[in-house]
C-alpha positions in Angstrom: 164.3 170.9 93.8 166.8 173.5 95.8 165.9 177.5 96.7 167.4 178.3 93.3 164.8 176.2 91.2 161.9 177.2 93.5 162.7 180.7 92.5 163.1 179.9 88.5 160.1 178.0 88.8 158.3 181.0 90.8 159.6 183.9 88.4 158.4 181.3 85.5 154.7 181.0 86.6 154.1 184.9 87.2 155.9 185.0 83.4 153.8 182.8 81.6 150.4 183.4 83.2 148.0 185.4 84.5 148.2 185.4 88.0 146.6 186.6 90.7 149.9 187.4 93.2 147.6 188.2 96.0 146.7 184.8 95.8 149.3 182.3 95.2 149.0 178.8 97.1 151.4 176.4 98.0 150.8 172.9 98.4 152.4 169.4 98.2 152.9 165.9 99.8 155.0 163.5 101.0 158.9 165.0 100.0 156.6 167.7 98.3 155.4 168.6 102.3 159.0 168.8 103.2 159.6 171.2 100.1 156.7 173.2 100.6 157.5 173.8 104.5 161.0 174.6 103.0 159.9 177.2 100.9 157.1 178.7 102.7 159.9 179.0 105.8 162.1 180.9 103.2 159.9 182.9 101.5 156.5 183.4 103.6 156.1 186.4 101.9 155.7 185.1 98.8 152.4 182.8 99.6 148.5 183.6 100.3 148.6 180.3 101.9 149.9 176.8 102.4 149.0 173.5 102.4 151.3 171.0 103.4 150.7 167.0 103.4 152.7 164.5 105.0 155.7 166.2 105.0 158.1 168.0 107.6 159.5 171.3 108.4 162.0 173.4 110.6 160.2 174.3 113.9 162.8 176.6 114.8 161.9 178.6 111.8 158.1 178.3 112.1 157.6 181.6 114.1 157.6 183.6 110.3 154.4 181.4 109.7 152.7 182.8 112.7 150.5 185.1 110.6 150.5 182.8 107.6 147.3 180.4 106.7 148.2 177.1 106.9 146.7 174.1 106.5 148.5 170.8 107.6 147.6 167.3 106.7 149.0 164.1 108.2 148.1 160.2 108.7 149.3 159.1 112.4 149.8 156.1 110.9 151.8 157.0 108.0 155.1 154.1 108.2 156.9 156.9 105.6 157.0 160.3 107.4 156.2 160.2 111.0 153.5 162.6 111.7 156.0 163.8 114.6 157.1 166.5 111.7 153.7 167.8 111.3 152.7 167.7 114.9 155.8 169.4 115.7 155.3 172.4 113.0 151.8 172.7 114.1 152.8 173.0 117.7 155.9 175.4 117.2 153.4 178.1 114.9 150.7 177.9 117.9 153.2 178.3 120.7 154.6 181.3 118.1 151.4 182.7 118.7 150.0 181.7 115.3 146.0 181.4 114.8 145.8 181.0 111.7 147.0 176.9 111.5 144.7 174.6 111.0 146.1 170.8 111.5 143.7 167.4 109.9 145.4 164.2 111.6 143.6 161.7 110.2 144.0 157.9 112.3 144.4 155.7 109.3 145.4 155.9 105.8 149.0 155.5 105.9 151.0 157.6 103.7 148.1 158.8 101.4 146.9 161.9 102.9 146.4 163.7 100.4 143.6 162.2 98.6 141.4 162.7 101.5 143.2 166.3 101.9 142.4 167.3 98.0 138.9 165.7 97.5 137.6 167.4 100.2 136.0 170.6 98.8 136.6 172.5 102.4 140.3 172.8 101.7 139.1 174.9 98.2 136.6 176.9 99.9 139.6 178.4 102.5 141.9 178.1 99.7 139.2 180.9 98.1 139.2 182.9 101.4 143.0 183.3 101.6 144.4 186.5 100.2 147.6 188.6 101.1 
């Protein structure tokens, strides 16, 4: 999905339903990670908080997330996306100045983080506390 169809897809959501705008979240895994750290490095603005699994990002761009809520998951033994993309996003907000990443490196599990990441009812509780 490119910037254009995030932005349809966006615009199409706040249409249809009744949302909350202080409160939009943004998750997804594997090349849904990548796209979410895509988007969230974009459009920060646009996002409560964010939640990417297994995925990578831009470091150079990660200083806009400095004051943003996010919540990274990875597997260091995932054979599909190196958790070197997650470390490295994690690292680049912190050294940003950012306190507000949190980062779950789990040792084992592969490529499936994110059942681990979305069954555990702590990610929903901070979900709940995020607002813009």
């Amino acid at each position: 999905m490119g910037r254009a169809q995030f932005e349809v897809l966006y615009s199409q959501v706040l249409k249809d339903y009744n949302v909350d705008s202080s409160r939009i979240y943004l998750t997804g895994l594997s090349m849904g990670g990548y796209g979410t750290w895509s988007w969230v490095l974009n459009k920060p603005e646009r996002f409560a908080a964010v939640v990417p699994i297994c995925g990578e990002g831009t470091p150079s761009k990660a200083c806009v997330l400095k004051s943003k809520p996010v919540w990274v998951f990875h597997n260091a033994d995932d054979p599909t996306v190196p958790v070197k993309g997650s470390r490295d996003m994690v690292n680049a907000i912190r050294n940003c100045g950012g306190t507000l990443v949190k980062y779950t490196e789990n040792a084992t599990g592969g490529h499936n983080a994110w059942t681990k990441a979305y069954s555990d009812p702590a990610l929903y509780t901070w979900l709940n506390q995020q607002k813009k």
